[in-house]
Every structure is written in structure tokens, then in C-alpha cells.
N, C-alpha and C positions, 0 to 999 in steps of 0.2 A: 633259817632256823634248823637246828639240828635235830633229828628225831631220837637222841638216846635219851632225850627228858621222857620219864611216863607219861604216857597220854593222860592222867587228871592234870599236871602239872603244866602240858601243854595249853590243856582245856582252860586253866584255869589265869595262863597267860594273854590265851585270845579273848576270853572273857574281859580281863583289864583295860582290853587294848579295844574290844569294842565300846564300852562304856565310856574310857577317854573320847573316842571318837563321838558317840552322842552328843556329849557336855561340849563336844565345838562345834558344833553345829549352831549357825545363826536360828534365829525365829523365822525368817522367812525360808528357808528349807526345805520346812514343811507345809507350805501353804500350796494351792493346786486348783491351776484354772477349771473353769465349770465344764468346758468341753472336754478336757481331760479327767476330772471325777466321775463326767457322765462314761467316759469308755470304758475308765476303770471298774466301773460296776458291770457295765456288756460283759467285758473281759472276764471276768471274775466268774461270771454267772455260768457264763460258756465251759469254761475248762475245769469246774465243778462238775459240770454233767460227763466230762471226760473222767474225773478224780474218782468219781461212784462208779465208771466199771474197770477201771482200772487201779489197781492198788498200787501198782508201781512209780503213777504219776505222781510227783509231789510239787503241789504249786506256791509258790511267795511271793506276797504283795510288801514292796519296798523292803523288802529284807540284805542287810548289809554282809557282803558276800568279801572273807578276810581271806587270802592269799600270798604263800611267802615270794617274796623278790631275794633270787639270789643277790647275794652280799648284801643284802639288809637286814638287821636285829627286827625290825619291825613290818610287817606284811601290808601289803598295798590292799587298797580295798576299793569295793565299787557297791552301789546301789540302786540296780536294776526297781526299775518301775515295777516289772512283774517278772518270776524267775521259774523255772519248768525245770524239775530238776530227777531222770528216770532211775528210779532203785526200789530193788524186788527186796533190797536191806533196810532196816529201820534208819531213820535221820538222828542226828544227834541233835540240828541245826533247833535253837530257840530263841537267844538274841542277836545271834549271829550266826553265817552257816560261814564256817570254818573248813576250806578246805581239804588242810591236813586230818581231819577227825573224820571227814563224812567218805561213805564208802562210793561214792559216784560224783563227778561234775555237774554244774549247769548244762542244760541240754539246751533250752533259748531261753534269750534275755528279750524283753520288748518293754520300748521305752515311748512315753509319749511325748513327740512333740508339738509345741506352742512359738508360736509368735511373741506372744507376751512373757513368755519364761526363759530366761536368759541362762538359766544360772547351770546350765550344766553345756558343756562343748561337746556336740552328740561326735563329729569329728574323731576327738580323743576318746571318747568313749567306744565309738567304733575299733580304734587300735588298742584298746585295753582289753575289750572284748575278745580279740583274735589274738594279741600276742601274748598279754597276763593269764588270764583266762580260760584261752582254748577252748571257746563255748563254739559249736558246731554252727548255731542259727541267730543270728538278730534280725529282729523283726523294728520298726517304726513305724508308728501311728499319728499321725498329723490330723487332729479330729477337725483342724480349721477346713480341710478340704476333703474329709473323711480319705486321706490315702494312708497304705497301709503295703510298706516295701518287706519283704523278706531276702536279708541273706544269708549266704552260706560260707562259712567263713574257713 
């Protein structure tokens, strides 16, 4: 995507293209094993107490993260379980963090994995992470045996 369009215009095309993507999403999506709800809330609670002294950190839960792929009209996208993302600048990100609008990267992705949850290829996710992306850190949470890998990508 070319950046001579004005940024509302922009805005206003990643907007579309998130909401398409909502509307195809199946029902079960968004459902989420108990060991994984219960870490999700650890998680959450944790990097909260990090958010209150630092203003910089900006945290998202499931938030759909839209990025261009060259020679494609339409930007690739991923959906981090939890997303850490540092700027001393406001976010623009509401239903989607876009990118091309926001003045900083994902800084880590962590995603949790399940046995019982198939639906996503952490594999691929791993090389989308590092080569779409460019996010510095992934993290994985496997709450079946409480392990918890960080890399550095």
C-alpha cells in the first residue's frame, strides 16, 4: 500500500479491512481453554502493575495487529494473544493496531499454548512474528505444564 493516500483515508481503509476480517471469523475463534483464561488474567494483572509506572508501555489483549505485505493491495494480519507495544507517543490502535498509523512496533507477542486448541500453527506464527512483523521478542505459555519460552527474534 502506498502512503500518498492521507492518513484518514488510510485509516479509514484499515478500518474496513479489519471489520471484513471480524465478520470471518468462525464462532469458535473466540472460545479459550480454562488454563489459558486463567493465565490470561495472571498476565494481565502482571504487566498492568508495569503500565501504572510506566507510560510508555502499552499492553493488548487479542488485539488484531494489520500490516502491509509488499505487492499485496491488502495487509496480512496476525492476532497475538497478548501484545506489548513501547511508545512515549499516543496509540492511534482501537480496533485494530494498524501498523502503517502507529508511531512504534510490537515490542512482544506471547501467545498461549493448549493441547486442546488447534486452531492456530504457533510454527507459522513464529515466522510471521519474525519476518512480517519484526517483533524483537516471543514469548509462549503452555499453561498444561506451566512452561513459559522467550525468544529473541
Amino acid at each position: 500500500m502506498t502512503t500518498t493516500k492521507p492518513r484518514a483515508a488510510i485509516a479509514v481503509t484499515y478500518e474496513a479491512w479489519a471489520q471484513e476480517y471480524l465478520r470471518s471469523l468462525p464462532p469458535e475463534h473466540s472460545m479459550e481453554a480454562r488454563g489459558q483464561a486463567t493465565q490470561r488474567k495472571i498476565t494481565m494483572e502482571s504487566v498492568d502493575l508495569v503500565s501504572a509506572r510506566r507510560p510508555d508501555f502499552h499492553v493488548f489483549n487479542e488485539m488484531l495487529v494489520q500490516y502491509p505485505v509488499p505487492g499485496q493491495k491488502r495487509p496480512g494480519h496476525m492476532v497475538p494473544d497478548n501484545m506489548v507495544v513501547l511508545s512515549k507517543e499516543p496509540l492511534e490502535a482501537e480496533s485494530s493496531f494498524n501498523l502503517p498509523l502507529e508511531p512504534a512496533r510490537p515490542f512482544w507477542v506471547l501467545e498461549y499454548v493448549s493441547k486442546n486448541n488447534k486452531r492456530k500453527d504457533y510454527d507459522d506464527n513464529f515466522d510471521n512474528y519474525k519476518k512480517e512483523l519484526k517483533v524483537p521478542y516471543y514469548l509462549t505459555f503452555y499453561p498444561d505444564n506451566q512452561e513459559l519460552t522467550l525468544y529473541r527474534l
